[in-house]
C-alpha positions in Angstrom: 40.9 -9.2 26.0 37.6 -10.8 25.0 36.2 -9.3 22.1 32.6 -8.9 21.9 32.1 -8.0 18.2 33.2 -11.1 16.4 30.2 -11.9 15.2 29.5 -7.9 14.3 32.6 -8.6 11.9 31.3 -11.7 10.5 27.5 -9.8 9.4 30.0 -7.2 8.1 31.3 -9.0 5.7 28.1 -10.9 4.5 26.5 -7.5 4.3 29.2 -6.1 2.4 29.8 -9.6 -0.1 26.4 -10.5 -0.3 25.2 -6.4 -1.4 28.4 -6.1 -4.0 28.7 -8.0 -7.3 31.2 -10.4 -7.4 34.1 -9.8 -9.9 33.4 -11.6 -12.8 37.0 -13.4 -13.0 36.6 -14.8 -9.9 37.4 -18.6 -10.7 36.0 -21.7 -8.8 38.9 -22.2 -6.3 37.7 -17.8 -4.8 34.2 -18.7 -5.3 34.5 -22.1 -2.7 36.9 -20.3 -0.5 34.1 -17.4 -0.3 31.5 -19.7 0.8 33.5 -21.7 3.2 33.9 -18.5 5.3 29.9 -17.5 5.3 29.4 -21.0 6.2 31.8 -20.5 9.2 34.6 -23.0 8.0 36.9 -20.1 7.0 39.9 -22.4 9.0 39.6 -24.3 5.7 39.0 -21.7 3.2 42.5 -20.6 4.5 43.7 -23.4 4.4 43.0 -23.7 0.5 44.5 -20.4 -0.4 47.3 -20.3 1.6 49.1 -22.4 -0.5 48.6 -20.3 -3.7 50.0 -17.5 -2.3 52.9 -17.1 -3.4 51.7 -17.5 -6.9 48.8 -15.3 -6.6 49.6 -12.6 -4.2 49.0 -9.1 -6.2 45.8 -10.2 -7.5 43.3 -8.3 -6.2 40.7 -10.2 -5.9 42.7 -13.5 -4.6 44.2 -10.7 -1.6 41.0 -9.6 -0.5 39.3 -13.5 0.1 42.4 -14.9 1.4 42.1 -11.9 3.8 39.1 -12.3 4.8 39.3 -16.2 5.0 43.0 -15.1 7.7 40.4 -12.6 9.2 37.6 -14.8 10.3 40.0 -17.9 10.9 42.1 -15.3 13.2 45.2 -15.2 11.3 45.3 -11.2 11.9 48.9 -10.2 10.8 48.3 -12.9 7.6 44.9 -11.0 6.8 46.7 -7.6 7.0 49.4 -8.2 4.4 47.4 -9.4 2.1 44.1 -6.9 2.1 47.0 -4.3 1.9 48.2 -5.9 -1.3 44.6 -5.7 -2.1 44.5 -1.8 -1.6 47.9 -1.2 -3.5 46.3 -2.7 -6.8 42.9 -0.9 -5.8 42.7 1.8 -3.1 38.8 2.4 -3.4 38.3 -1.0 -3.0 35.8 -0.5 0.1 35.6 -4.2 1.1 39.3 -4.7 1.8 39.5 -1.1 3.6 36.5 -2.5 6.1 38.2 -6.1 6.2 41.4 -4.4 6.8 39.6 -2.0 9.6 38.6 -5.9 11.1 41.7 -7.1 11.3 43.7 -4.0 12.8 41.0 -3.8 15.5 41.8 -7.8 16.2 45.7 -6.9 16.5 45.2 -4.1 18.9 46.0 -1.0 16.4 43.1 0.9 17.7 43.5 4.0 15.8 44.7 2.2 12.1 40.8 0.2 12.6 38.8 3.3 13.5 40.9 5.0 10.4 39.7 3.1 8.0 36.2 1.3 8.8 35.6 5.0 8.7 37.0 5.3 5.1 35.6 2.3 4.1 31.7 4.0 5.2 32.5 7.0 3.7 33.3 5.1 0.2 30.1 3.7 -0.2 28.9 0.4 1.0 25.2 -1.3 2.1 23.4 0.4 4.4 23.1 -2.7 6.7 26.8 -3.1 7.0 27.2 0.5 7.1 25.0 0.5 10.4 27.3 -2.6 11.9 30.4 -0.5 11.2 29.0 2.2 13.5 28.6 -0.2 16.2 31.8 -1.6 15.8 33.5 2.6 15.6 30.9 2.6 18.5 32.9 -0.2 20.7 35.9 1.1 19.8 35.1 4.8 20.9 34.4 3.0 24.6 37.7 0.8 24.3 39.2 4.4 24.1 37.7 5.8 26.6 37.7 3.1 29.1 42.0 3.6 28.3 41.4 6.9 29.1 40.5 8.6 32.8 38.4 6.1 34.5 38.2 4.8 38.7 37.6 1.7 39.8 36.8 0.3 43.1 35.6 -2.8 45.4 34.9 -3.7 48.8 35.2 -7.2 49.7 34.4 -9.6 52.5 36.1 -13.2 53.0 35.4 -16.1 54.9 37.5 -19.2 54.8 39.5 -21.4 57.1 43.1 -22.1 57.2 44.7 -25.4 59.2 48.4 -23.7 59.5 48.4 -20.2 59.8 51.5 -19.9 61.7 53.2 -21.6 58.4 55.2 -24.1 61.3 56.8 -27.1 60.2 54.5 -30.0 59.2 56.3 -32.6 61.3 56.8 -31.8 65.1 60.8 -29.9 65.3 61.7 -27.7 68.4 58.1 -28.1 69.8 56.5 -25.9 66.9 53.3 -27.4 65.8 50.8 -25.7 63.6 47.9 -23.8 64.5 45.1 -24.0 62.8 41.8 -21.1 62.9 38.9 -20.1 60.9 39.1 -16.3 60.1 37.1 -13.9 58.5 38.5 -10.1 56.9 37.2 -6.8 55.0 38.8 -4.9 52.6 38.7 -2.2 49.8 40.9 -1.2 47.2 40.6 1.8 44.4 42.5 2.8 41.6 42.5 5.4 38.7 43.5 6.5 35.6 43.7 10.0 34.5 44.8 11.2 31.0 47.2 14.2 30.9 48.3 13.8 27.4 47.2 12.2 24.1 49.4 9.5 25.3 50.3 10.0 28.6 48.1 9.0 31.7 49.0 9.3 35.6 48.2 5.7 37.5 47.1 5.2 41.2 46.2 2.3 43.5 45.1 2.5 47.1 44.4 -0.8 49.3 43.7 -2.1 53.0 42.8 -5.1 54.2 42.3 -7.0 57.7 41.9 -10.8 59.0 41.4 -12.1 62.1 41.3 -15.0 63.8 39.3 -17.2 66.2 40.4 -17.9 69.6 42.9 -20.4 68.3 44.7 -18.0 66.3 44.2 -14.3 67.8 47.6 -13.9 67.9 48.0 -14.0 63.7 45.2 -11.5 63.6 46.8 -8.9 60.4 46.2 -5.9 58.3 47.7 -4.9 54.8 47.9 -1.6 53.2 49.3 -0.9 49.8 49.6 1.9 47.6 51.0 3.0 44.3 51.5 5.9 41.5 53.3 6.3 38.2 52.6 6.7 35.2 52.3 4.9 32.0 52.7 5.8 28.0 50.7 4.2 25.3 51.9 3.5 21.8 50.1 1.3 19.4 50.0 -2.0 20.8 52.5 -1.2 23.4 52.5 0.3 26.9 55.4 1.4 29.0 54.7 2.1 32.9 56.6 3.1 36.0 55.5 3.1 39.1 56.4 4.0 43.2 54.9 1.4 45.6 54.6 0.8 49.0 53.3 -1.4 51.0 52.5 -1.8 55.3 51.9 -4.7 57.4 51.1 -5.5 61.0 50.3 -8.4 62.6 48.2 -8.7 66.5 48.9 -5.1 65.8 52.4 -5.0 66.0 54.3 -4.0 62.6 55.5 -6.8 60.8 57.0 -5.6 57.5 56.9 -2.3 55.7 57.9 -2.2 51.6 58.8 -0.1 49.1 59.9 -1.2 45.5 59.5 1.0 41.8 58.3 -1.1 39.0 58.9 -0.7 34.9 57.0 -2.8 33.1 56.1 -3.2 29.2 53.3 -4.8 27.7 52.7 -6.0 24.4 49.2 -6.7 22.8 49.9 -8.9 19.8 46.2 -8.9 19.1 43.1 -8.8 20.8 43.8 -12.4 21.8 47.2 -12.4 22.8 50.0 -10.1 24.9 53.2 -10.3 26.5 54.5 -8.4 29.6 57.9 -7.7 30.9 59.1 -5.8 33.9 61.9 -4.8 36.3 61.4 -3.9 40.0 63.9 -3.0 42.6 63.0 -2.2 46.4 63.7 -2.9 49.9 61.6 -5.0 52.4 62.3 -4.0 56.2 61.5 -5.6 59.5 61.3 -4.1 63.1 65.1 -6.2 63.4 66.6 -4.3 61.3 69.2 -7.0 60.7 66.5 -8.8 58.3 66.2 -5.7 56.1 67.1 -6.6 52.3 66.9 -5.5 49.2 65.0 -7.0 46.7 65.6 -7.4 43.0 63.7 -8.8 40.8 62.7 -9.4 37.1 60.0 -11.5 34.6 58.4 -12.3 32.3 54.6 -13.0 31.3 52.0 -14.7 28.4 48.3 -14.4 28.3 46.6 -16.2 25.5 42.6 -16.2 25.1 41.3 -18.8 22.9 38.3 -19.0 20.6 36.4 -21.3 23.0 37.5 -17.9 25.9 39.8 -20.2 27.8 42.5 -17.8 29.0 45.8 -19.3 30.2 48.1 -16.9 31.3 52.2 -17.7 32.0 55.0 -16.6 33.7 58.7 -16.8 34.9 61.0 -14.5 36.9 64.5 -14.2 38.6 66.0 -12.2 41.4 67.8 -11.8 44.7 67.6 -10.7 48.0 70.4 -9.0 49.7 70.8 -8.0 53.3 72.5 -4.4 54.1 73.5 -5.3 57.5 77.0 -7.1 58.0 77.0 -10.8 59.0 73.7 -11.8 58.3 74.1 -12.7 54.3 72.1 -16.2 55.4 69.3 -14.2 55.3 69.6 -13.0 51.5 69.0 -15.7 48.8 68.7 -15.9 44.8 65.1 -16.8 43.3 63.7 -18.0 40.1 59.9 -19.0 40.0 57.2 -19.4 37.1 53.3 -19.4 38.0 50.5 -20.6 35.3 47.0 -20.1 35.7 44.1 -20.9 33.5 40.1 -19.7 33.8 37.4 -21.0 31.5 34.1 -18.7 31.8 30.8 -21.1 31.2 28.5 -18.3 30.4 27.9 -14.9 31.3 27.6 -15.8 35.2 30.7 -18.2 36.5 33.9 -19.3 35.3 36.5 -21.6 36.7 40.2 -21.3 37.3 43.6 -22.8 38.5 46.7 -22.0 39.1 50.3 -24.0 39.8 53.3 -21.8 41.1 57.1 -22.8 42.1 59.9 -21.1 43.5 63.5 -21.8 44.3 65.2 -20.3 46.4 69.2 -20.2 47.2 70.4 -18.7 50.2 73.6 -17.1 50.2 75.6 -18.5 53.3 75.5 -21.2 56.1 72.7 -20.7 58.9 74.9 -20.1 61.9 72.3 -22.2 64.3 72.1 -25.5 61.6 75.8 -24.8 59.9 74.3 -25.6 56.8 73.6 -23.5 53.5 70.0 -23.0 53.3 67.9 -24.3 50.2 63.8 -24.5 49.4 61.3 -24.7 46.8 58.0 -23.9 47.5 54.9 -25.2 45.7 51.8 -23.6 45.0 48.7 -25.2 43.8 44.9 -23.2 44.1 41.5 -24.1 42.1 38.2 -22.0 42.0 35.1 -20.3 40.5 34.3 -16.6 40.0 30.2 -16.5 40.3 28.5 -13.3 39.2 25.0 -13.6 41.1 24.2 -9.4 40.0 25.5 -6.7 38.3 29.1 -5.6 39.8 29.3 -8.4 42.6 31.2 -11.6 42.5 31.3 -14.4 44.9 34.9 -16.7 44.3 34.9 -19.9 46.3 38.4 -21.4 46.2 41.3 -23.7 47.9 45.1 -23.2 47.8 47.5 -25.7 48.9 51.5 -24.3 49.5 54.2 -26.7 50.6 57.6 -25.7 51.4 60.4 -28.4 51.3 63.7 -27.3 52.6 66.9 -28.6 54.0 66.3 -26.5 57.1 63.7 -28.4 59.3 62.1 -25.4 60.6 61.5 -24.1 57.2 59.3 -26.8 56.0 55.8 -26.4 55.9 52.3 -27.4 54.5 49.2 -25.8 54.7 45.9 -25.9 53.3 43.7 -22.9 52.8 39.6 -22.6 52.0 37.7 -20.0 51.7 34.7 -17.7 50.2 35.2 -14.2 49.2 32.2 -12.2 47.9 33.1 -8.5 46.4 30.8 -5.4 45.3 32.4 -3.3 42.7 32.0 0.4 41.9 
């Protein structure tokens, strides 16, 4: 999550150091750590206290700059321990209570910050940083509502070409060749949140989509409809949700593969900078032969990480299976493990830049009965881009994807290249 108050924190603290005497036993070693962090090398001012610690911790004084040296140099948990120290030896101690408001706010513990930057106004401190704790019990007031009932919503257009759309083997086997198009599609997708308890909030997702082809290609012309509800339950920094989807596709109108699964998934936040996710989905995909049907398990893992400079990288791995119902056709189920990682860089307030690399293995579970041999692939999955925000609520994405298929099975081997421009308007 990008915060936006980081430098509301920073004038904070001047306001509050520069407006309160300092202590006069302060020694040299507080008094250089101090100014390091108003001069914004508070990396270093850690860096110098850290070490005394051990031998200091319990002081006061010592807790409350080494916190807010951890604080500004985004040691979170660090800052917390040792501005509670702080408060042990001396609850009215207003500095360490807003310092300490900083720092829960930074690990996610929306509730413990708005707590006690409240207390920390209501004990006394300037006016000035008084007035930037109300913006910052402001933000947090919209952080809370915004996890609260809210809809979102976008239409979307896309434009793009595609030199294998019918996915066929890259090198000419059984007289498949692939067939390349340009193609064009619409779609719109909303979703919503609605709060029924303090903690409790019901989720929904609707989506549709269509592509189609040029002369080439009418024949790979598509749609895709998905839609989901559950529910989720909020604790701290954690989340728990569950939810029922399902999911309809048809290709040159014909159905092609209809879905259903139920997610649980867990997230983390381990600060405003960093979470981790977890989840566990079972379902079925089924086909109009109803001897491809399986049943899909699957679960992962994930890491998102935003860094001072905003560059998010987010990663993740996950295991499963597919298993057929039907009797004689266990070719067609297989075991997978695959990991994805992606990174964007935002350059401004108007356009960022992103990539992604993906794999996945997968291990059928018997021998093809046309090639007598045990199916076995890996695909690859490479894609680059830029998100450009032209106006309020739209977005324009140019990007290319590249996904390569290597398998022991000649038929199953594929390349393809994919370009293409989608611009979306947000409600």
């Amino acid at each position: 999550m990008r915060t936006p108050t980081r430098s509301l924190l920073l004038f904070t603290l001047c306001s509050i150091i520069w407006n309160t005497p300092v202590h006069a036993a302060w020694d040299g070693t507080l008094r250089s750590a101090l100014a390091m962090t108003e001069s914004g090398a508070a990396q270093r001012a850690f860096e110098l206290l850290e070490p005394l610690e051990m031998e200091r911790s319990g002081d006061p004084d010592f807790d409350l700059v080494l916190g807010i040296a951890a604080n500004q140099a985004g040691h979170h948990t660090r800052a917390i321990f040792a501005l509670e120290r702080a408060l042990m030896v001396n609850p009215n101690n207003a500095r360490a209570r807003a310092e300490l408001g900083h720092a829960l706010y930074a690990v996610g513990d929306i509730a413990g910050a708005k707590a006690m930057l409240g207390q920390a106004k209501t004990q006394g401190i300037p006016t000035e940083a008084a007035r930037t704790i109300d913006q910052l019990l402001q933000t947090i007031d919209r952080i809370e509502s915004e996890a609260g009932s809210s809809t979102r919503a976008y239409i979307e257009a896309v434009g793009g070409y595609d030199d294998n759309v019918n996915s066929a083997p890259s090198s000419k086997v059984f007289g498949l060749k692939p067939v390349s198009s340009a193609f064009s599609g619409l779609g719109f997708h909303v979703s919503g949140r609605k709060t029924i308890a303090p903690r409790w909030s019901a989720l929904g997702s609707f989506g549709y989509s269509t592509r189609g082809h040029d002369t080439n290609a009418l024949s790979y012309d598509s749609t895709q409809m998905d839609a989901s509800i559950g529910a989720s339950y909020r604790v701290d920094r954690n989340e728990y949700a569950t939810a029922l989807q399902v999911g309809n596709s048809t290709i040159a109108s014909a159905p092609a593969r209809s879905s259903w699964n139920i997610t649980g998934e867990w997230t983390h936040r381990l600060d405003a900078f960093r979470q981790v996710n977890a989840y566990a989905q079972v379902g079925q995909l089924m086909y109009p032969q109803k001897t491809r049907n399986v049943d899909r398990y699957v679960f992962g893992a994930s890491y998102g990480h935003q860094f001072r400079s905003e560059l998010s990288v987010y990663a993740s791995a996950y295991l499963g299976q597919e298993v057929t119902s039907q009797p004689g056709v266990g070719h067609l189920g297989h075991q997978l493990v695959g990991g994805r990682l992606g990174l964007q860089q935002p350059f401004g307030s108007a356009l960022a830049v992103f990539a992604t690399v993906s794999l996945e293995d997968r291990s059928y579970n018997g021998p093809d009965p046309f090639f007598l041999s045990t199916r076995h692939d890996q695909q690859w999955g490479l894609g680059a881009g830029a998100h450009w925000i032209p106006a309020k609520a739209w977005r324009v994405t140019p990007q290319w994807s590249y996904l390569q298929t290597v398998s022991n099975i000649s038929t199953s081997s594929s390349e393809k290249h994919t370009v293409s421009v989608t611009a979306r308007r947000e409600f």
